[in-house]
Structure formats: structure tokens, C-alpha cells
N, C-alpha and C positions, 0 to 999 in steps of 0.2 A: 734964515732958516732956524738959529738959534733963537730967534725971539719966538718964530712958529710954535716951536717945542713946546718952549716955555708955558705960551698962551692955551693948549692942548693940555699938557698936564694940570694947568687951577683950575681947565675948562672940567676935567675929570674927577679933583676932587670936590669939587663946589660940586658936582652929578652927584657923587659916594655919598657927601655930606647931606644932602635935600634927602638922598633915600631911606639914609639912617632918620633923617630925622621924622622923618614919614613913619618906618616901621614903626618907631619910638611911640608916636603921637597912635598910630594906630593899635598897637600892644596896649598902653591907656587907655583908647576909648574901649576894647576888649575889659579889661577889668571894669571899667565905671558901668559898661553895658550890663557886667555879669553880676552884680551887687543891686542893679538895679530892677534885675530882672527878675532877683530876690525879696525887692522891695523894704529892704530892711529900715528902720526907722532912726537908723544912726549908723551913718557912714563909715564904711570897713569895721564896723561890729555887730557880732549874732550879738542880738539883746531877748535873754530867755529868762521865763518867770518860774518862780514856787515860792511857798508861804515862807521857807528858814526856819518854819515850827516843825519840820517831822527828820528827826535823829535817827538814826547815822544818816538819811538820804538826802535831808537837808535841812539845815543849821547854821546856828550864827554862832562862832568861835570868836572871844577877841574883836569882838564886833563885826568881824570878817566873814561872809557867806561860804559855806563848806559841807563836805559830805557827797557820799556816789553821786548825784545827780549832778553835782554843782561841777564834780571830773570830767563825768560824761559830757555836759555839756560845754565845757571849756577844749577838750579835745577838738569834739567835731567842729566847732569852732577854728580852731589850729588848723586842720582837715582843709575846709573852708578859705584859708587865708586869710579871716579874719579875727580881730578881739574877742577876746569872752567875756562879755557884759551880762555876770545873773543881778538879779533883782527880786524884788517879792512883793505880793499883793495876796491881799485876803483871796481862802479858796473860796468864798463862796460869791466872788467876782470878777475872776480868774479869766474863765472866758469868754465877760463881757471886755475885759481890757484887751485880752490878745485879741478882738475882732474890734476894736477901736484903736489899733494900731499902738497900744500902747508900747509895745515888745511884739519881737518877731517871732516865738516858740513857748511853749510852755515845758517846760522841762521840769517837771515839779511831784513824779509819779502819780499820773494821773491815768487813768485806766482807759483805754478805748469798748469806749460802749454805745451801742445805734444811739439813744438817745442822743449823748454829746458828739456823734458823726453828725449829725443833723445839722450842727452848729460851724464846725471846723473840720479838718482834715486831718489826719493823723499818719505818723511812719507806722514801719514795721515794729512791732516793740523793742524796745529796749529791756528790759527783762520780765520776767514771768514770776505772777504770785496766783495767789487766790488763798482756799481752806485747805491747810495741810493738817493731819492727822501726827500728834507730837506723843512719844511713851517716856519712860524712866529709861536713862542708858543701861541699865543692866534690865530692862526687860528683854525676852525672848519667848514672850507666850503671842504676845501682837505682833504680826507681822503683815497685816493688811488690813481694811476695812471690814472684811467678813469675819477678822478673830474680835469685833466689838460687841457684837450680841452677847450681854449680860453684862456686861463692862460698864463701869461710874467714869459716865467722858464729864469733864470739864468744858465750857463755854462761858462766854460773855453772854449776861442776860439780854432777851431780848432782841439777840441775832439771829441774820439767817444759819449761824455756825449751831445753833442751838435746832431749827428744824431739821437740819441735817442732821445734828446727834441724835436726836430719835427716831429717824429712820433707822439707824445705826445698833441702836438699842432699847430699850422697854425707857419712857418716858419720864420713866419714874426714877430711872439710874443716871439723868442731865442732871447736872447738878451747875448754876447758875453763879457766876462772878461779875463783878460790879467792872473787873478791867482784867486784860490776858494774863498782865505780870502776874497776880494773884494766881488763878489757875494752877498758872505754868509753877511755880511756886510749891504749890500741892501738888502738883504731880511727881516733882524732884522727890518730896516727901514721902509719897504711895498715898497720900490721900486720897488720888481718883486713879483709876488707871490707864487715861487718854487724855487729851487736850485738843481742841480743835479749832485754829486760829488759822489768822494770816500768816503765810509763809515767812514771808519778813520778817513781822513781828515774833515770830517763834524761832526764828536765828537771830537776831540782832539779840531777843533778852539770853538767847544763848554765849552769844559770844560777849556781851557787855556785863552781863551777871552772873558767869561763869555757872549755868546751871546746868546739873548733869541730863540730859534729856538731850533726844533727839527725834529724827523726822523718820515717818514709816510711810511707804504706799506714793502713789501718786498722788498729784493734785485733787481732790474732789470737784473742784470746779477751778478755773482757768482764767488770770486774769491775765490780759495782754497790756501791759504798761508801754505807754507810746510816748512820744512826741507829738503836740498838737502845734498846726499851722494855721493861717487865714487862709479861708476854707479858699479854695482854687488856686493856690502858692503851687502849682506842680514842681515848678522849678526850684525853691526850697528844702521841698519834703524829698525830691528825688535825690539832689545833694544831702542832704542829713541822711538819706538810706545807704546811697553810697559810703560815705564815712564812717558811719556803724558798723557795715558788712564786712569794711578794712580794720576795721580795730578789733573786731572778732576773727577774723583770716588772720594778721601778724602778731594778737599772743595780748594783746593792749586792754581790750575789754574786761578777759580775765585777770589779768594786776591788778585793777582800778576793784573788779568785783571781788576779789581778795583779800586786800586792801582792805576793804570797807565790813563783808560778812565772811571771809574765811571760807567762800564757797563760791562758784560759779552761778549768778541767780540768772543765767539766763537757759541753764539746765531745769 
């Protein structure tokens, strides 16, 4: 009888032990399924591109890649259960390498436009730029786009920030710059009395060149800055939404965009 027992109890844990070892193998092949499903191009790491030439968003520190995107994408990443692997590639072959598998995302502030939908697939943005309308901090005559009529707006020559300004005002009152810094520069001064740049770029020389100027009015135009995928990755693109949508829900997004411009750029 005592031996029965005996033979009954290893019969039970030798059962316990196969089951465990089951769930085990089956919890594994769950992650290898879900990574794979992802298609990613290096095992248990998001591998995500941008040039390291556009400061604060992204940059080489110390030889080190760094800057808002390079966070961004390092979290969602985390998010993910996987490595943050950035990397960089010329933009102007960016999304020939992310559809040759080079890397699995483009993370590089790249703008979702039908054109480049054509090509790839993109999230929800990650934050919002386009043409904002910049004055002198101690103005208080500008307070929208309709107090510009008669007003000397600043632009980069030969942008569309520059068609815009002459809608804005008599054509003869654009006054033309070779790069935004300049502009923005003369505006600090009162040399012009607007400025009308990319959003970004009109906080970033804000908060990097301590210039006194700030931002009036909405957007003029509306740039959706995304995440770009190999176009049919659903299963990618809806994990990097999800993880996004949680770092703006728990407080996380805003740090990083703090951090980097001292504002919330996804307002």
C-alpha cells in the first residue's frame, strides 16, 4: 500500500511537471508568434530610422543618437517588450530602406502625406507641427492672423510660408530670409512684426536661443507627424498606437515633450 502511495505521488508530480512545462514552451512560442507577427528585422528589437541631422528631434550627442524622437521611440519600444534599436539613413532614402526591410519603423519626424501613404503605412501622429504664426513677446497688437494686414511678416525665401504671408498681407510687406533663425532673429528686434515658420522650428530657436518671441493663433496648416510601417504591418502599427495612446493617458508623453521643447507638441 505504501509503495502504491508512493508510485501515485511521482505519478502526479511527473503530470504537474509536463504541464508546467508545457505552459512554459507555450507562453514562448506566444512571444516568438508575437514578434513575428511584427515582422521585425532583429529579434526582440523595434529597429527604427531617422537622419541624427534634425536637433532637438534627432541628433548625435557624444556619438550617441538622441533627442524627442529617439525617446519616443525608445519608450514605445519598452511598451512593446522590446530593445530600442535607432539608427539613421539619408532622408532622401528613408523609405526605400524601411520597405526593404531595413528597419522596422521610421521614427525620424516624418510627416504623413497621401503621397508617402502610397508607399507605407503610418500611426496616429505622434505630434503636430505645420506653419505657425510667431510675434515679439511683448507684442499685443497681433493676436491672430487677421491682425496681419499691413504687417512686414518674416519668411524663408521661396516657401510655401512665404505664399501664405501674402495672403496675410500686401506682398510687398514679405520680407524674405535665406533660414528661419534669421527671421526669428529680426523679429526679437521689431525688425518685422511676424514670423511664419514651422512650429518646431520656431520653439526649439525659442527655447535654444533664448529668444524672446512667441506663438499666436492656430496652426495655418496642419502637419500630422507619424510613425511610418511596411505598408500592411497592421499588427505593428496597432501596437505602436496602442503604446502612444498609454504614454499620453499616464503623463509620459508630456515629460519627454517637455524635456525636449518646454511645451506639449502634441497640442
Amino acid at each position: 500500500m505504501k509503495k502504491l502511495s508512493i508510485f501515485l505521488v511521482a505519478a502526479m508530480l511527473l503530470l504537474l511537471s509536463a504541464c508546467g512545462t508545457k505552459e512554459s514552451d507555450q507562453g514562448a512560442k506566444e512571444t516568438k508568434s508575437s514578434e513575428s507577427e511584427y515582422g521585425l528585422v532583429k529579434e526582440g528589437s523595434l529597429t527604427f530610422a531617422m537622419t541624427g541631422q534634425y536637433p532637438p528631434l534627432n541628433f548625435k550627442k557624444d556619438g550617441k543618437l538622441t533627442g524627442f524622437d529617439v525617446e519616443i521611440g525608445t519608450e514605445i519600444a519598452k511598451r512593446l517588450g522590446l530593445e530600442a534599436n535607432p539608427v539613421t539613413n539619408p532622408w532622401e532614402t528613408i523609405i526605400q530602406g524601411l520597405k526593404a526591410n531595413k528597419y522596422d519603423a521610421i521614427i525620424g519626424s516624418m510627416t504623413a502625406t497621401p503621397e508617402r501613404d502610397k508607399q507605407i503605412d503610418f500611426t496616429e501622429p505622434y505630434y503636430l507641427s505645420g506653419a505657425q504664426i510667431f510675434v515679439a513677446e511683448n507684442n499685443t497688437d497681433i493676436q491672430s492672423k487677421e491682425d496681419l494686414q499691413g504687417k512686414t511678416i518674416g519668411v524663408i525665401q521661396a516657401s510655401t510660408w512665404k505664399d501664405m504671408a501674402e495672403t496675410l498681407t500686401s506682398p510687398d510687406k514679405v520680407k524674405g530670409y535665406p533660414v528661419d533663425v534669421n527671421a526669428l532673429q529680426d523679429l526679437e528686434l521689431g525688425r518685422v512684426d511676424a514670423v511664419i515658420t514651422d512650429k518646431i522650428v520656431g520653439v526649439s530657436a525659442q527655447n535654444e536661443k533664448g529668444l524672446k518671441i512667441k506663438e499666436i493663433g492656430d496652426l495655418l496648416n496642419e502637419d500630422r507627424v507619424s510613425i511610418g510601417v511596411v505598408e500592411g504591418n497592421t499588427d505593428l502599427a496597432d501596437k505602436i498606437n496602442e503604446a502612444l495612446q498609454a504614454m499620453i493617458d499616464d503623463g509620459t508623453y508630456e515629460e519627454i515633450s517637455m524635456k525636449w521643447f518646454n511645451t506639449n507638441i502634441m497640442e
